[in-house]
One Martini backbone bead per residue (centre of mass of N, CA, C, O) as a GRO file, in nm:
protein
  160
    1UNK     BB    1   0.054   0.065  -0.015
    2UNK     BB    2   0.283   0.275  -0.013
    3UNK     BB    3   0.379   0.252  -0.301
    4UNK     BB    4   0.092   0.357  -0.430
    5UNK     BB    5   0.112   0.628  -0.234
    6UNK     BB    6   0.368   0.721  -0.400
    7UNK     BB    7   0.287   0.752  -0.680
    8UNK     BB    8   0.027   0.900  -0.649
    9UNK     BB    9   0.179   1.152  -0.523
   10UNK     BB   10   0.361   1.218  -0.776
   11UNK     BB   11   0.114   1.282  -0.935
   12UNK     BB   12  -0.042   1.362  -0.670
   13UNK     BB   13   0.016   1.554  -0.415
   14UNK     BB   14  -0.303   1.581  -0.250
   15UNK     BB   15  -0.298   1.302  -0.163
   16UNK     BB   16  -0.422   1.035   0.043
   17UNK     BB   17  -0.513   0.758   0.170
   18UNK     BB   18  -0.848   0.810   0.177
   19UNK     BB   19  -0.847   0.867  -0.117
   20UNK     BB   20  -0.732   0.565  -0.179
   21UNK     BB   21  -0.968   0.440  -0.055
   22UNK     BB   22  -1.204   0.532  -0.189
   23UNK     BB   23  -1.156   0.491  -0.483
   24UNK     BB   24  -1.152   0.175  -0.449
   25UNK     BB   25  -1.418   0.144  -0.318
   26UNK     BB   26  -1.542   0.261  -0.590
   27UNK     BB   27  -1.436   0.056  -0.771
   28UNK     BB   28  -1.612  -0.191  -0.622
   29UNK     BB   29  -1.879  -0.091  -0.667
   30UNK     BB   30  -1.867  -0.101  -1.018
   31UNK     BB   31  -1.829  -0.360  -1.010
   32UNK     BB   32  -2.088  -0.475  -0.876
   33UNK     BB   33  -2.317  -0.315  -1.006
   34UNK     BB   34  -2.194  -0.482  -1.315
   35UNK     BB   35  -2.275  -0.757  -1.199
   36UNK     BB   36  -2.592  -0.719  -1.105
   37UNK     BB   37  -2.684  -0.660  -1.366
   38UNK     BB   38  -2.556  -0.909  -1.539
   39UNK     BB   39  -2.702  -1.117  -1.333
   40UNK     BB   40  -3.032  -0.997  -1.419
   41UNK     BB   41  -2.984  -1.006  -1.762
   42UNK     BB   42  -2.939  -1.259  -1.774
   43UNK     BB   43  -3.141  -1.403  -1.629
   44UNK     BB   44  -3.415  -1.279  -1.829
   45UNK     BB   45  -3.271  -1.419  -2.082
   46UNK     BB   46  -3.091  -1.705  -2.028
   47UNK     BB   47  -2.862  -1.724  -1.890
   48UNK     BB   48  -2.560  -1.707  -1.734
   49UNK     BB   49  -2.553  -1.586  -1.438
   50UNK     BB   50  -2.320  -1.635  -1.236
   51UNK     BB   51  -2.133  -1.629  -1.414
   52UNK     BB   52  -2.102  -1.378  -1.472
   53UNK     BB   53  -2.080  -1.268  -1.208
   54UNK     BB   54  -1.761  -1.366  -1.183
   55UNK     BB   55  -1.644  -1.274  -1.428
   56UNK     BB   56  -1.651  -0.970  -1.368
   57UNK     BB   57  -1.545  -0.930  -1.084
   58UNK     BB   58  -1.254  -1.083  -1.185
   59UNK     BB   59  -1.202  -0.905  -1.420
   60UNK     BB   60  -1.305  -0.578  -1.350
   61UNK     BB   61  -1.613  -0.543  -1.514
   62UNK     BB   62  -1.568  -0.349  -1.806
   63UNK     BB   63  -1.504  -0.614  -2.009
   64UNK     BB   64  -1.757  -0.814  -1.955
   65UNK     BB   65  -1.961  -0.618  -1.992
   66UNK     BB   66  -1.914  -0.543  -2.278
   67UNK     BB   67  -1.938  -0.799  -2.372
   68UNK     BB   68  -2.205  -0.892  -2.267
   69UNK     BB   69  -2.345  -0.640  -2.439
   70UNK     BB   70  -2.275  -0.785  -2.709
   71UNK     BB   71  -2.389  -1.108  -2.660
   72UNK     BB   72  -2.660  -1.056  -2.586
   73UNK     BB   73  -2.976  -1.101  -2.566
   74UNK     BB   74  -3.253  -0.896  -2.708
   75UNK     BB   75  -3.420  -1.124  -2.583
   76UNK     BB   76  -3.676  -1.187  -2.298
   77UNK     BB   77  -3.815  -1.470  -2.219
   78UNK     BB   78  -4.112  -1.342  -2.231
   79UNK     BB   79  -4.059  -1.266  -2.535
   80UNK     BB   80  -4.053  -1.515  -2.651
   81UNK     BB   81  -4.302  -1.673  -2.521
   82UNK     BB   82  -4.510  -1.406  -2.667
   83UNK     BB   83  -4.426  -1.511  -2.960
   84UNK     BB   84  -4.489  -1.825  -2.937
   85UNK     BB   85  -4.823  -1.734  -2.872
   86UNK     BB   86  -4.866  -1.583  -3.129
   87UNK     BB   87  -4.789  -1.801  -3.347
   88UNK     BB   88  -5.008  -2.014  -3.239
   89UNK     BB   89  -5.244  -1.856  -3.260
   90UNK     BB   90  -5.202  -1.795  -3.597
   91UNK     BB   91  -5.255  -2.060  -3.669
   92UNK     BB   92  -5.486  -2.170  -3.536
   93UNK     BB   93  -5.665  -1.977  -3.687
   94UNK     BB   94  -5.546  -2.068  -3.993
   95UNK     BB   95  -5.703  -2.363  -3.966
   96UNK     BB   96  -5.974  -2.259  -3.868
   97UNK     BB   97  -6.063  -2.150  -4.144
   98UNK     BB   98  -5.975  -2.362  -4.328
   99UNK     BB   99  -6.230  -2.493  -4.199
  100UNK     BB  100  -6.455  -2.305  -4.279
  101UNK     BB  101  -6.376  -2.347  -4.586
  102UNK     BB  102  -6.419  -2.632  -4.601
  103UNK     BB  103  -6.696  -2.710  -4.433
  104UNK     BB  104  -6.623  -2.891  -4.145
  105UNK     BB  105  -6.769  -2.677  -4.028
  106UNK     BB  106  -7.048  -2.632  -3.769
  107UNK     BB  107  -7.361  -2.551  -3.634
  108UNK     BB  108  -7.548  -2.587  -3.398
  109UNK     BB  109  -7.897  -2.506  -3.368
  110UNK     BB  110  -7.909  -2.516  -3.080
  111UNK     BB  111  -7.596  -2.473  -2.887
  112UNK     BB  112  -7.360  -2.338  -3.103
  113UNK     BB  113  -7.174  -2.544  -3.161
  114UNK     BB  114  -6.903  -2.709  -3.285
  115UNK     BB  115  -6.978  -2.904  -3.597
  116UNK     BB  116  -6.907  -3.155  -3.834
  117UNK     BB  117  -7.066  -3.246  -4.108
  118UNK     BB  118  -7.089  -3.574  -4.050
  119UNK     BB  119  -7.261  -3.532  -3.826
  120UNK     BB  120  -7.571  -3.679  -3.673
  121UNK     BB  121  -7.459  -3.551  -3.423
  122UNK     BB  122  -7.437  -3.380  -3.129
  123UNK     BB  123  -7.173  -3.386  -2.868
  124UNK     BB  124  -7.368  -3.146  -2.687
  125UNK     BB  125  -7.707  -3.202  -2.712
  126UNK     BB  126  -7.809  -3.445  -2.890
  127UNK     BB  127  -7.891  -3.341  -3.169
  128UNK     BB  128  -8.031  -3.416  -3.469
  129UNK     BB  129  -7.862  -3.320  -3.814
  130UNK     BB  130  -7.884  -3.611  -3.927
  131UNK     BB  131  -7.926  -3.846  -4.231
  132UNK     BB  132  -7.996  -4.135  -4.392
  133UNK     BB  133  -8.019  -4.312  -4.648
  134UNK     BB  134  -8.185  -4.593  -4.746
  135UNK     BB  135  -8.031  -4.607  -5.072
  136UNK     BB  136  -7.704  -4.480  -5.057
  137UNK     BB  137  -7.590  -4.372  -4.718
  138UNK     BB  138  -7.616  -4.060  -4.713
  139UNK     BB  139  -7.558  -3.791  -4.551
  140UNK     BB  140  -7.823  -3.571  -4.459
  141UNK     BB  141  -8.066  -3.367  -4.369
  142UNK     BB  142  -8.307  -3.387  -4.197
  143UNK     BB  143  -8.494  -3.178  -4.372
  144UNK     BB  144  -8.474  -3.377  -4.603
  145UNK     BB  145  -8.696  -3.464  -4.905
  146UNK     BB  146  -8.417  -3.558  -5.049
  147UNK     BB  147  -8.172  -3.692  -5.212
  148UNK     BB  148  -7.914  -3.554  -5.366
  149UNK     BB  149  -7.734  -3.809  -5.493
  150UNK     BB  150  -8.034  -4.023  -5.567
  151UNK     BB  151  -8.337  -3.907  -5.542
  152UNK     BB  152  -8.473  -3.956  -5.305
  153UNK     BB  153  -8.738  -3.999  -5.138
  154UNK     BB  154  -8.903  -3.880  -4.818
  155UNK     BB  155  -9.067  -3.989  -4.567
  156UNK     BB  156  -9.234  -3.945  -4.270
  157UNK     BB  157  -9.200  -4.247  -4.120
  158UNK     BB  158  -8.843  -4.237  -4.214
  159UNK     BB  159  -8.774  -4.161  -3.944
  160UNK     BB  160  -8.526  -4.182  -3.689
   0.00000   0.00000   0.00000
C-alpha cells in the first residue's frame, strides 16, 4: 500500500491514504453494481447468470460488461414466450378458418357449439343434425325430402 501511496503521491501531490481507500472503496462498488446488473439480466434472458456474475467480479468488471453486452440476447424470455404464444395463436386461427372455409365445421342449431359436416348428431347437446339416406347410405340434412346423391324421396314415417 505504500509504494501506491508514493506512485500516486508522485502524479497527484494533495492525495492522502484517505483518499487512495475512497477510490478503491468506489471502484469495487462499479464493479459489483455493473457484476449485479449483467447477473440480473442474464437471469431475465435466459443466461448463465452467476457465470457471468463471478467472470465480471474476477475480470474487473468493464470489460466483461461490455463484452456481456455485445452477445447477449436481444430478447427477454418473456418476450420470447409471448411472440412464440403470438406464433401459435396466428396457426391455430389459420387452421381455424382453413376449416371454416374447406366446411368442415358448422354450428349445431340447438346449443351453438361447433360440430363437423358429418356429424349425425351433436356431441353436446345430443341433437340429430343429419339422417342416412335408406337407398344410398349419404349423410344429409334432417330436414331434407329427398337425397341430393341419389334422388330418393323420404317419407314422413321414414324418420329415425
Amino acid at each position: 500500500m505504500d509504494k501506491i501511496y508514493a506512485v500516486m503521491k508522485s502524479f497527484f501531490p494533495w492525495i492522502t491514504v484517505l483518499d487512495i481507500w475512497l477510490i478503491i472503496f468506489g471502484i469495487l462498488i462499479v464493479v459489483f453494481v455493473m457484476a449485479f446488473y449483467v447477473y440480473n439480466d442474464a437471469k431475465v434472458r435466459g443466461s448463465k447468470s452467476l457465470n457471468w456474475f463471478i467472470a465480471t467480479i474476477l475480470l474487473g468488471g468493464v470489460i466483461p460488461f461490455i463484452f456481456y453486452l455485445m452477445i447477449r440476447s436481444p430478447y427477454t424470455l418473456d418476450e420470447i414466450r409471448e411472440e412464440e404464444t403470438k406464433k401459435e395463436v396466428l396457426d391455430l386461427q389459420k387452421r381455424y378458418y382453413e376449416l371454416m372455409i374447406d366446411g368442415v365445421l358448422a354450428k349445431c342449431p340447438v346449443c351453438g357449439e361447433e360440430v363437423k359436416n358429418d356429424y349425425m348428431y351433436c356431441p353436446h347437446c345430443f341433437t340429430q343434425l343429419k339422417k342416412r339416406c335408406s337407398n344410398c347410405g349419404a349423410l344429409v340434412d334432417k330436414d331434407a325430402k329427398i337425397c341430393p346423391y341419389c334422388g330418393h324421396i323420404f317419407e314422413e314415417k321414414e324418420k329415425e
